[in-house]
C-alpha positions in Angstrom: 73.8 56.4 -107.2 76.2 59.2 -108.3 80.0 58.1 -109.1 79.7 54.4 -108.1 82.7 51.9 -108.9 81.2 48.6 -109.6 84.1 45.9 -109.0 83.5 42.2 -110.6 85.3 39.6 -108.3 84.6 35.9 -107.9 87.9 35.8 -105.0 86.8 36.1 -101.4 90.5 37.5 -100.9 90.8 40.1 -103.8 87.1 40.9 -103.0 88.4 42.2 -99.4 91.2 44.0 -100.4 89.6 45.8 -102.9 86.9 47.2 -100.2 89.7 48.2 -98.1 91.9 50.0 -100.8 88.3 51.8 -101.8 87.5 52.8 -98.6 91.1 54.3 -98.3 90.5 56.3 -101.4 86.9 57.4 -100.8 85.4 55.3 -103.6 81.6 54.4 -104.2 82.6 50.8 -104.4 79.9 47.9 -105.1 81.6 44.5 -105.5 80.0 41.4 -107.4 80.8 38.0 -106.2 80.6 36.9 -109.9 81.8 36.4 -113.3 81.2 35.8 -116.7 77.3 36.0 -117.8 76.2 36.6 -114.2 78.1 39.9 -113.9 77.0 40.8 -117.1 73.8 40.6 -116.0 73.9 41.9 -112.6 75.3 45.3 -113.9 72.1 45.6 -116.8 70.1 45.1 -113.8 71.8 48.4 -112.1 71.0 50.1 -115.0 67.9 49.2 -115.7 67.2 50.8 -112.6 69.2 53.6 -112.8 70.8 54.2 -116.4 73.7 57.1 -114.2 74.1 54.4 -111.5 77.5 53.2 -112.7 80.3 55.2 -113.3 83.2 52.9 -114.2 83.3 49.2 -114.0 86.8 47.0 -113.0 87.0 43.6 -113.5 89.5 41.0 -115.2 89.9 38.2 -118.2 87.0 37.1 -119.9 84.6 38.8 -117.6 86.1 42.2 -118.5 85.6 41.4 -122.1 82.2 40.7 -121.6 81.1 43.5 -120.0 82.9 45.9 -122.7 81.0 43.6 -125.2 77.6 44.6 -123.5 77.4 48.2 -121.9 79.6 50.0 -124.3 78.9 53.4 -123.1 80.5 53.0 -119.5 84.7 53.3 -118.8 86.1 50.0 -117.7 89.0 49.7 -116.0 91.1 45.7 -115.9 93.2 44.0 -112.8 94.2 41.5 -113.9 97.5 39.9 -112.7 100.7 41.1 -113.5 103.7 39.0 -114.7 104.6 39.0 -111.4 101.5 37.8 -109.6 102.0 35.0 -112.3 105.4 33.8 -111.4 105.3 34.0 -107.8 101.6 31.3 -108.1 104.0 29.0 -110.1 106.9 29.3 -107.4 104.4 28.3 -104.8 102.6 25.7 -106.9 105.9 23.9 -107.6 106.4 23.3 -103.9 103.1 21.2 -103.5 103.1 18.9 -106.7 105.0 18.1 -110.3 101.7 18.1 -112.1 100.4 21.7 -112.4 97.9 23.1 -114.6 97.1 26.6 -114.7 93.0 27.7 -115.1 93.3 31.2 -117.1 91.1 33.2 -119.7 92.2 33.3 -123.2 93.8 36.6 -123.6 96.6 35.4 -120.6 97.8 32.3 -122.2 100.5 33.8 -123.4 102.1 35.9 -120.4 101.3 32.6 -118.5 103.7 29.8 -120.8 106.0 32.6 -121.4 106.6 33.0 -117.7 106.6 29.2 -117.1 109.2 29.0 -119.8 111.5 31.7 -118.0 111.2 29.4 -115.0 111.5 26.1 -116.3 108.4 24.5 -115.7 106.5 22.0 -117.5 102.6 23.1 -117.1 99.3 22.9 -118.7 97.3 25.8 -119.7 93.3 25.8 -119.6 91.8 28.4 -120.9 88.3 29.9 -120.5 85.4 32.3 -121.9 83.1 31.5 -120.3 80.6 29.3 -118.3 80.4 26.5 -120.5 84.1 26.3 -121.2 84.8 27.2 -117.7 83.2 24.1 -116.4 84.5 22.0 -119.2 88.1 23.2 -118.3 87.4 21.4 -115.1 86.5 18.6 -116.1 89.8 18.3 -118.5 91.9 19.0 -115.4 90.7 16.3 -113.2 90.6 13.8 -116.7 94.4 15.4 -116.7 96.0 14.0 -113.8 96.8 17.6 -112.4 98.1 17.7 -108.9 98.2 21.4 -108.6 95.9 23.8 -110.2 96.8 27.2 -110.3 93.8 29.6 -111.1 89.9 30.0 -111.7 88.6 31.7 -108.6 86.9 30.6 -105.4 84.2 27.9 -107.5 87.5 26.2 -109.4 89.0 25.7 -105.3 85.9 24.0 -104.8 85.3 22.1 -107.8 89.1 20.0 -107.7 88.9 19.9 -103.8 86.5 17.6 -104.4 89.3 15.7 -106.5 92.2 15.4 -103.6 93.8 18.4 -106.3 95.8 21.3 -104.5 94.2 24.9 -105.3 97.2 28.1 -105.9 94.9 31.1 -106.6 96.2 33.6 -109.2 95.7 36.6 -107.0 96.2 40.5 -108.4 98.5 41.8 -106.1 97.7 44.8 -103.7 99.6 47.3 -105.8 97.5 46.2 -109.4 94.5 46.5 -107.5 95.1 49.8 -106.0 96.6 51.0 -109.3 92.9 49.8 -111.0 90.7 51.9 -108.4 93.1 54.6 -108.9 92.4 54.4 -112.8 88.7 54.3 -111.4 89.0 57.6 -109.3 91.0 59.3 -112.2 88.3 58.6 -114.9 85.4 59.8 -111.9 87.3 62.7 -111.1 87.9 63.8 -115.0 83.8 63.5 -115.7 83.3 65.0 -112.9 85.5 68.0 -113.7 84.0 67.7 -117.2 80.0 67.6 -116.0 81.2 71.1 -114.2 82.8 72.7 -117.3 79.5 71.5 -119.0 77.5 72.7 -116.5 79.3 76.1 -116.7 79.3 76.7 -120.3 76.0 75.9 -120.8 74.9 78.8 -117.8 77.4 81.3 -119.3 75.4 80.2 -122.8 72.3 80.3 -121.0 72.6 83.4 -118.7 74.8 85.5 -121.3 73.7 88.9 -122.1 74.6 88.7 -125.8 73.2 86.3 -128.2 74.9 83.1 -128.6 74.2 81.1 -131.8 76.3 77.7 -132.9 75.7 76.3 -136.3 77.4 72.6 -136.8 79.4 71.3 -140.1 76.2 69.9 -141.3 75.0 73.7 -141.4 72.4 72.6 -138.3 71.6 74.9 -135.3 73.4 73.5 -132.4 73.2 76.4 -129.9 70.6 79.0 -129.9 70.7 80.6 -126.3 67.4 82.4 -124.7 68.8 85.9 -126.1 69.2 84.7 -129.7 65.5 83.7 -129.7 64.1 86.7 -127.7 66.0 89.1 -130.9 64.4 86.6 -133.5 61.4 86.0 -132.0 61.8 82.0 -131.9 61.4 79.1 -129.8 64.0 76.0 -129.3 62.0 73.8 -131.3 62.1 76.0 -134.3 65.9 76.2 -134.5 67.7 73.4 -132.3 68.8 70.7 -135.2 67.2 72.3 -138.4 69.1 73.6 -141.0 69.8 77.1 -141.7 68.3 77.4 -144.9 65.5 76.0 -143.1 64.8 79.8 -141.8 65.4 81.9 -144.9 62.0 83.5 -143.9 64.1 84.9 -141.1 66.7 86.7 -143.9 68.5 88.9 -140.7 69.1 85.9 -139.1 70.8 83.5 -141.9 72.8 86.4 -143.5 74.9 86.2 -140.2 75.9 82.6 -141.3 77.0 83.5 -145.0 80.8 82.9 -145.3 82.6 80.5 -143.0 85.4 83.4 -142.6 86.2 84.9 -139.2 84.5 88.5 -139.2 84.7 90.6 -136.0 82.7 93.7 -134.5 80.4 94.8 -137.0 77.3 96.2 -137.4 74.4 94.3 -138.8 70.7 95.4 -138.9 67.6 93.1 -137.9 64.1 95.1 -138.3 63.8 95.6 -134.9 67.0 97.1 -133.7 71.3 97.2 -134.4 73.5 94.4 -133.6 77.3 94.2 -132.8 77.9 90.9 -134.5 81.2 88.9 -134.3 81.2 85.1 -136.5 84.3 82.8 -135.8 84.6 79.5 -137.4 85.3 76.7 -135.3 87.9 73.7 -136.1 88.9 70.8 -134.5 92.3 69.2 -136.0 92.1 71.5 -139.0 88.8 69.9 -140.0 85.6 72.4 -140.1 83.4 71.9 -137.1 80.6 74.6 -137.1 80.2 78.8 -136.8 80.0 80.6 -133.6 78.0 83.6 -133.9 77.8 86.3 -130.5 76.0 89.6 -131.0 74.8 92.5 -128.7 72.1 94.9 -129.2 73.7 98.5 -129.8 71.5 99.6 -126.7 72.2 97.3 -124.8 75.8 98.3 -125.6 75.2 101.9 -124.4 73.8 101.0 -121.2 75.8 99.3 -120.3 78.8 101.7 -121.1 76.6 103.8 -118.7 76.9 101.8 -115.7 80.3 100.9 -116.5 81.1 104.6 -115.6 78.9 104.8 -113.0 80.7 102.3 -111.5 84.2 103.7 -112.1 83.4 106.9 -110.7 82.4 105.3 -107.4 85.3 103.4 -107.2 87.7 106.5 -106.0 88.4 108.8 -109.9 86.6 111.2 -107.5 87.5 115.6 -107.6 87.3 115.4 -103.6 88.7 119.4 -103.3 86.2 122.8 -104.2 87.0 126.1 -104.8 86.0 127.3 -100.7 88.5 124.7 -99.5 90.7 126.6 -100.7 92.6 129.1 -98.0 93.1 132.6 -99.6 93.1 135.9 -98.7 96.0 137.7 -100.6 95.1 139.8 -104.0 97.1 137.2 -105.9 95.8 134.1 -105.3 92.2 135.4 -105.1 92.5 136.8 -108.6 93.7 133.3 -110.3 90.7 131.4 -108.2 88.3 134.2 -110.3 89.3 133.5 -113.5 89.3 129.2 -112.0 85.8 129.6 -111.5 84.8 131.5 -114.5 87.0 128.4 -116.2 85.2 125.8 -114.6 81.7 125.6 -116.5 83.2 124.9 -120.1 85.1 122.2 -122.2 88.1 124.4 -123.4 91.5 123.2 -121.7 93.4 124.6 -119.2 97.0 125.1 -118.3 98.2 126.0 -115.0 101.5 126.8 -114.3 103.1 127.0 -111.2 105.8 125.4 -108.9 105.4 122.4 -106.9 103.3 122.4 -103.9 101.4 125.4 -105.2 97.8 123.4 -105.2 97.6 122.8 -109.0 95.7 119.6 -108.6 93.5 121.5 -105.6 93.2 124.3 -108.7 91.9 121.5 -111.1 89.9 119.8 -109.0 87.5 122.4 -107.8 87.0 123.5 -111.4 86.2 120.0 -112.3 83.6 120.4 -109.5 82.4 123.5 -111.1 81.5 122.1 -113.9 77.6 121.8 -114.2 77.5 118.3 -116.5 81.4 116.7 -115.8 80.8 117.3 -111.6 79.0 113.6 -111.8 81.7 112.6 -113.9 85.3 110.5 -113.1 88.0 112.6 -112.7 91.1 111.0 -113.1 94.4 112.1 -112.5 98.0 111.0 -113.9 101.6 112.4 -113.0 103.6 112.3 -116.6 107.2 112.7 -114.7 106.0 109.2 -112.6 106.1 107.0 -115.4 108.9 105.5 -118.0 107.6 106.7 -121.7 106.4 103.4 -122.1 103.9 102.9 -119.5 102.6 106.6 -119.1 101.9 105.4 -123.1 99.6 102.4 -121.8 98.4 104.5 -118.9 97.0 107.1 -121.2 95.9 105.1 -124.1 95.2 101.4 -122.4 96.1 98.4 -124.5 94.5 94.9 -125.7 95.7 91.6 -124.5 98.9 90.5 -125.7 100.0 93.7 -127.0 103.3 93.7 -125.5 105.1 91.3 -122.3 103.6 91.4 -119.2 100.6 92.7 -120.3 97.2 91.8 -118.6 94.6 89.4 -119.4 91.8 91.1 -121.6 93.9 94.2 -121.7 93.3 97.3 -120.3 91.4 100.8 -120.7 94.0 104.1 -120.1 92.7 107.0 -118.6 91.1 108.3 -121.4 88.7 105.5 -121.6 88.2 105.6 -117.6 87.4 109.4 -117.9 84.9 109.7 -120.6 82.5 111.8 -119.9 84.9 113.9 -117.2 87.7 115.1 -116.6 91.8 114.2 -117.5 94.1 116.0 -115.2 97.9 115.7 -116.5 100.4 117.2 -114.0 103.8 118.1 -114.8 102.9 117.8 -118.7 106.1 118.8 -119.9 107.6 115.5 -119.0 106.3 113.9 -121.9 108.1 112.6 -124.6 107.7 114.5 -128.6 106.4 111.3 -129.5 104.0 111.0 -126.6 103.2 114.2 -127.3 102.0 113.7 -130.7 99.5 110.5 -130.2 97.8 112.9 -126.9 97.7 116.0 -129.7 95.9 113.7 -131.6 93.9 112.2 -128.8 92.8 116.2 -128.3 92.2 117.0 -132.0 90.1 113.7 -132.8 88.6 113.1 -129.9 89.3 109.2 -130.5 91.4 106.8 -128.9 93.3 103.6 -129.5 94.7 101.4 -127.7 98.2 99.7 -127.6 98.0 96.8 -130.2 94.5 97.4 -131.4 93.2 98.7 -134.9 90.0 100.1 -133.6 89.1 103.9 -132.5 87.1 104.7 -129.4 85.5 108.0 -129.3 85.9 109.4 -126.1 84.8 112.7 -124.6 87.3 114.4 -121.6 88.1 117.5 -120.7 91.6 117.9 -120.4 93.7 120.0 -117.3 97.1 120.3 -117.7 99.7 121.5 -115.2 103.4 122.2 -115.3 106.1 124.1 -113.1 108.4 124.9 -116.3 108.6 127.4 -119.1 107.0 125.4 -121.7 107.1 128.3 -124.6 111.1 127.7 -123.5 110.8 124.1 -123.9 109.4 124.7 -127.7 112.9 126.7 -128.6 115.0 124.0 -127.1 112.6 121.3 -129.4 111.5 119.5 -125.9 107.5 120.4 -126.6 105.5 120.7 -129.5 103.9 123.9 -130.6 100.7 122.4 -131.8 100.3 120.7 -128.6 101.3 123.7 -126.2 98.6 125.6 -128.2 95.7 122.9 -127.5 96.7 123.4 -123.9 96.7 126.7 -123.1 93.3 128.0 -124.2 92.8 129.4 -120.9 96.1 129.7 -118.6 96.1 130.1 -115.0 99.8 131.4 -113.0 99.2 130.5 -108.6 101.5 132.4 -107.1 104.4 130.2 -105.0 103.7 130.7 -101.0 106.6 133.4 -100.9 104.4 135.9 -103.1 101.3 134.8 -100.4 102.7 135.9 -97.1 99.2 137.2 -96.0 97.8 133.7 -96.6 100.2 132.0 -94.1 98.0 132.6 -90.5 95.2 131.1 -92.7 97.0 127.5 -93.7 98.2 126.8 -90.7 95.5 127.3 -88.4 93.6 125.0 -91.4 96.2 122.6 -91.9 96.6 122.6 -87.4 92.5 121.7 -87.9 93.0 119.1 -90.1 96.2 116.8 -88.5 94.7 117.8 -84.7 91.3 116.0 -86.0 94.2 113.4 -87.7 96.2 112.2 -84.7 93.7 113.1 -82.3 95.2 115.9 -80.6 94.6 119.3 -78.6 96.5 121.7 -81.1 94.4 124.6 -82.4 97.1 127.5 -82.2 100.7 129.1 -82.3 101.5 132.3 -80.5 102.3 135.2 -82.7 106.0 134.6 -82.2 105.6 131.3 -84.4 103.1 132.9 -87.1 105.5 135.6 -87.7 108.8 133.3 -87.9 106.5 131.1 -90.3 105.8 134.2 -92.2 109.1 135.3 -92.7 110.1 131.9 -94.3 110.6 132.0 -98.1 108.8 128.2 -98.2 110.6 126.4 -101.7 108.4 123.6 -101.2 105.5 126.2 -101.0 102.4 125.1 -99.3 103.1 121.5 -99.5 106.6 122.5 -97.4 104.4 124.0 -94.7 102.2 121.2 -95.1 104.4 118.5 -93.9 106.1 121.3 -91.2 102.5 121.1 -89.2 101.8 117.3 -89.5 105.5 117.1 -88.2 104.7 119.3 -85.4 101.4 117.8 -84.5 103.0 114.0 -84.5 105.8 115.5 -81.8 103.8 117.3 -79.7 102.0 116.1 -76.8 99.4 119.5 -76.4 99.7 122.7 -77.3 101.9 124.0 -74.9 104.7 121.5 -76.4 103.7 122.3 -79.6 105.3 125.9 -79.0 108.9 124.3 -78.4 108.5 121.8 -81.0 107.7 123.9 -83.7 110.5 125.9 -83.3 112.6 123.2 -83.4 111.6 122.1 -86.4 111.3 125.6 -87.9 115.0 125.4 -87.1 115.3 122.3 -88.6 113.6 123.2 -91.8 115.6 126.3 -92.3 119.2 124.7 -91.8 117.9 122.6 -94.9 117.0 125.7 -96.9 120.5 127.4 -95.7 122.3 124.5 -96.4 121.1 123.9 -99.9 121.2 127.5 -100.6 125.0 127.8 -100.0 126.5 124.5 -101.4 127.3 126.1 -104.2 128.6 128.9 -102.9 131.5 127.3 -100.6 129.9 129.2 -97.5 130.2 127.0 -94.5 127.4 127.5 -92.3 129.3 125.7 -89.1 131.8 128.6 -89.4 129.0 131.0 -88.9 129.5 133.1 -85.4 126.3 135.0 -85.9 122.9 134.1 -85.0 119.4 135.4 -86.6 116.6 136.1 -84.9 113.0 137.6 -85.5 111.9 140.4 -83.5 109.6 140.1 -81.2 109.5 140.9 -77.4 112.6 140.6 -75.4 111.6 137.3 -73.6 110.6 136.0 -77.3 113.9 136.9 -78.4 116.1 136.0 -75.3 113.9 132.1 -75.7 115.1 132.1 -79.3 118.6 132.6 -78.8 118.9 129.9 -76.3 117.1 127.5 -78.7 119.2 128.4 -81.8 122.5 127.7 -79.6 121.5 125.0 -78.0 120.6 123.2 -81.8 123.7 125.0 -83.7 126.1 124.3 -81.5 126.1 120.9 -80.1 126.2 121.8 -76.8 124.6 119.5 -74.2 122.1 121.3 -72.4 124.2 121.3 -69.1 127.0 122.9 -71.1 124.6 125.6 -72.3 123.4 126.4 -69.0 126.9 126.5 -68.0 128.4 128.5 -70.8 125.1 130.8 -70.4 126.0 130.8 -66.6 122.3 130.1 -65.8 120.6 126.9 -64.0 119.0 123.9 -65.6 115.7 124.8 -64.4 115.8 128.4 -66.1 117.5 127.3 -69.2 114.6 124.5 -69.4 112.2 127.1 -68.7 113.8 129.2 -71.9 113.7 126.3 -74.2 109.7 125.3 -73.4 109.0 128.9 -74.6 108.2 129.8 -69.9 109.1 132.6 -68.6 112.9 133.5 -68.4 114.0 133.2 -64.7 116.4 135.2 -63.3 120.3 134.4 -64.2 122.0 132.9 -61.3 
């Protein structure tokens, strides 16, 4: 049986406790009621039958000895009695008689007289091995005169009861015993953990891709896993314990094992194919234990780089936007979308200029969609102005483990690596540090990267889109951007026009972008009257279309249906253009709560009268009772006025 405790115990009493302190701590327990020769040979019958069927033994004296003397290969564990359990048997025996001998094995004598010294006592000392002396011990003690004997377990109580002699067992308190089975547990719980670490090596050896080959110090095959003998075309009984030199016919296979020195990642030739090949010597307290030897088939190498993309590029570094999501109808923007998709189809980089929120990312998207080959591709996407120098440095390039603090186990690809085969989209590229700039100039130029703490170069193939909103050419005069670099950008340039320059476009996004959050938040807004479009319009939008963007989703949160929708956009048109007004005229010392004139957009009379009454009502901080006062008009009609109804007659 699996992880059984086998406990040696001729006491009744310690045999008792020991079931009950096992059965607390979830032990296997079988307990002998024996000793000496007889446990020794009921634990050979056990294994006769079962050589796993013991795990760890626990016994005490001369039986313990015995049984480490016989079955050497199994943990024992001793409880015998402490210094303690020896004083307190003396204490008790000195209350029944003057004439006390104590019954103990050979390797207690002296913790026994050393503790009858500390106490004073006069006392004999029998010691034991085993049967024969055991029984000859008894015979000396009843020869002796002993009144009290102190020791031997259950048969020694009956033996000198026989006598008229007083019986003190020398007991193993409950704490040695429980501190014994826990020694037990420990020991089953570290094989156990050790049969799993076993058991898991050898299916990571087993079940490994690459080949896995371990040659000992005696320059013997230890390890040859089903991989290794597939590429050699062996079995296990040709390798497992022969000699290297035994296989010189196999000359591809032993020149792996010349030299004892660590070599890494390189190429070695068999007849049949290429192998990555990395040999590490192994040592064990400095002393020379063996070779490790892992390889992978070039191929197999390739493949698997395959799927490794395949499966990044599910995994979100996805182009989601095209070129006819794109809402257009203006001469301007349609022109830079032409030359986009006359860009798409080819490898040269691309710089697009262009303020924020002008769909640069929308821009380099749909050309990475345009792309015949890249389309199936990741396309993968980094902001340079969101990251300190040092990290956009990992982001881009990746790093290996340990290459600086904090960084992750096993390292880490950058987005180079993520993207081969597709496409790099860098926004706001003039955020990057000179020094930055130089290592991605020389990413672009080589076509190779390396990562952070690493010696090696990884060819990579990207196309690279670059964005910014500022005057690089500028940027070179002041010495913020390199020349070299600005020219490996913009091979083919592209200028989007900010949303002020796009007027005509304006009715377009918003019935889009009204599509979109409707569908969003689940609501019944497909519209604004003309009054809205044209106020929208007339707005110079400094956040361009991402501004407008976030107006509607406002809008369409706030509003119930469409009918609010009117009022609320208005509001917030209101809202957005105090912001513009305000930050316009900071600088300029104007104060806008001075202001005694109000602007409005022509339109119909009602559309204009409803405007005014909105604009005071959010410019002045009048309540809307004290509007419809100062405007000498009722609630009702002023209410009407502000919902975008009908204006009611003044009262």
């Amino acid at each position: 049986m699996e992880d059984q405790v086998v406990v040696t115990s001729p006491h009744q009493e310690i045999a008792q406790l020991v079931r009950d302190i096992g059965d607390e701590l979830k032990l296997n327990l079988l307990v002998l009621d024996s000793a000496f020769e007889d446990s020794v040979g009921k634990v050979k019958e056990i294994l006769a039958r079962d050589p796993t069927g013991i795990s760890v033994i626990v016994s005490r004296g001369a039986t313990l000895r015995l049984l480490r003397e016989s079955v050497q290969s199994i943990p024992c564990v001793s409880i015998d009695s402490t210094g303690y359990d020896i004083i307190l048997a003396l204490d008790k025996a000195s209350r029944l008689g003057e004439r006390i001998s104590i019954f103990a094995p050979s390797e207690r004598v002296n913790s026994i007289e050393t503790a009858a010294r500390l106490m004073k006592m006069q006392v004999s000392v029998y010691a034991y091995s085993k049967w024969n002396s055991y029984y000859e011990q008894i015979e000396r003690v009843r020869q002796d005169g002993t009144q009290v004997l102190i020791g031997g377990g259950d048969r020694a109580s009956t033996e000198v009861a026989k006598w008229g002699i007083k019986y003190v067992p020398l007991l193993a308190s409950e704490i040695t015993i429980r501190g014994a089975l826990e020694r037990a547990k420990d020991i089953i719980d570290t094989a156990r953990r050790e049969r799993e670490h076993a058991k898991r090596l050898n299916a990571i050896v087993e079940y490994s891709h690459a080949g896995i080959i371990v040659v000992d110090e005696n320059d013997r095959f230890a390890v040859f896993n089903p991989v290794a003998l597939k590429t050699f075309g062996l079995s296990s009984k040709d390798v497992l314990g022969r000699p290297v030199n035994d296989l010189s016919y196999k000359r591809s296979l032993t020149e792996m094992f010349e030299g004892n020195t660590e070599r890494l990642r390189y190429l070695h030739k068999t007849r049949d194919a290429t192998l990555l090949v990395s040999r590490v010597p192994i040592f064990s307290n400095d002393h020379f234990k063996g070779v490790l030897v892992t390889f992978q088939n070039a191929t197999t190498i390739q493949e698997q780089e395959r799927t490794i993309r395949k499966e990044i590029y599910s995994k979100g570094f996805v182009a989601r936007f095209r070129f006819d999501d794109i809402v257009h109808v203006g001469s301007k923007m349609s022109a830079e979308i032409t030359k986009a998709r006359k860009f798409a189809d080819n490898d040269c980089t691309v710089l697009i200029y262009g303020e924020g929120g002008t769909g640069k990312e929308l821009i380099a998207q749909s050309m990475h969609n345009g792309h015949q080959r890249r389309c199936r591709r990741p396309f993968v996407a980094i902001n340079c102005a969101s990251l300190e120098d040092s990290l956009l440095r990992s982001e881009l390039f990746g790093y290996v483990e340990g290459s600086f603090t904090g960084a992750s186990k096993g390292g880490r690809p950058g987005v180079f690596e993520l993207a081969h085969g597709g496409t790099i989209y860098l926004d706001e590229i003039s955020k990057v540090r000179p020094d930055v700039q130089a290592s991605l100039l020389r990413v672009i130029q080589e076509k190779e990267v390396r990562r952070i703490g690493s010696d090696h170069l990884i060819p990579v193939d990207v196309r690279i889109i670059a964005s910014t909103n500022e005057d690089l050419e500028d940027l070179i005069s002041k010495g913020h951007f390199l020349t070299d670099l600005f020219f490996r950008l913009n091979v083919l340039a592209l200028r989007l026009p900010p949303l002020r320059e796009r007027k005509e476009d304006i009715p377009g996004l918003v019935t889009s972008l009204l599509s979109k959050f409707s569908q969003k938040y689940q609501k019944n807004i497909h519209s604004f009257p003309p009054m809205i479009l044209r106020k929208l319009a007339e707005s110079n939008w400094p956040g361009n279309v991402r501004q407008l963007e976030h107006l509607i989703e406002r809008c369409v949160v706030l509003a119930d249906d469409e009918a609010e929708a009117t009022r609320v956009m208005m509001g917030c048109i209101d809202e957005e253009l105090r912001k513009v007004m305000t930050n316009a005229t900071a600088s300029s010392g104007y104060d806008i709560a001075d202001a005694s004139r109000i602007t409005v957009s022509v339109g119909t009379l009602e559309e204009m009268e409803n405007e005014i009454v909105r604009k005071l009502l959010t410019s002045r901080g009048l309540t809307k009772t004290e509007l419809a006062c100062r405007l000498a008009i009722s609630r009702p009609t002023l209410w009407k006025m502000l919902s975008g109804g009908k204006m009611s007659k003044v009262n």
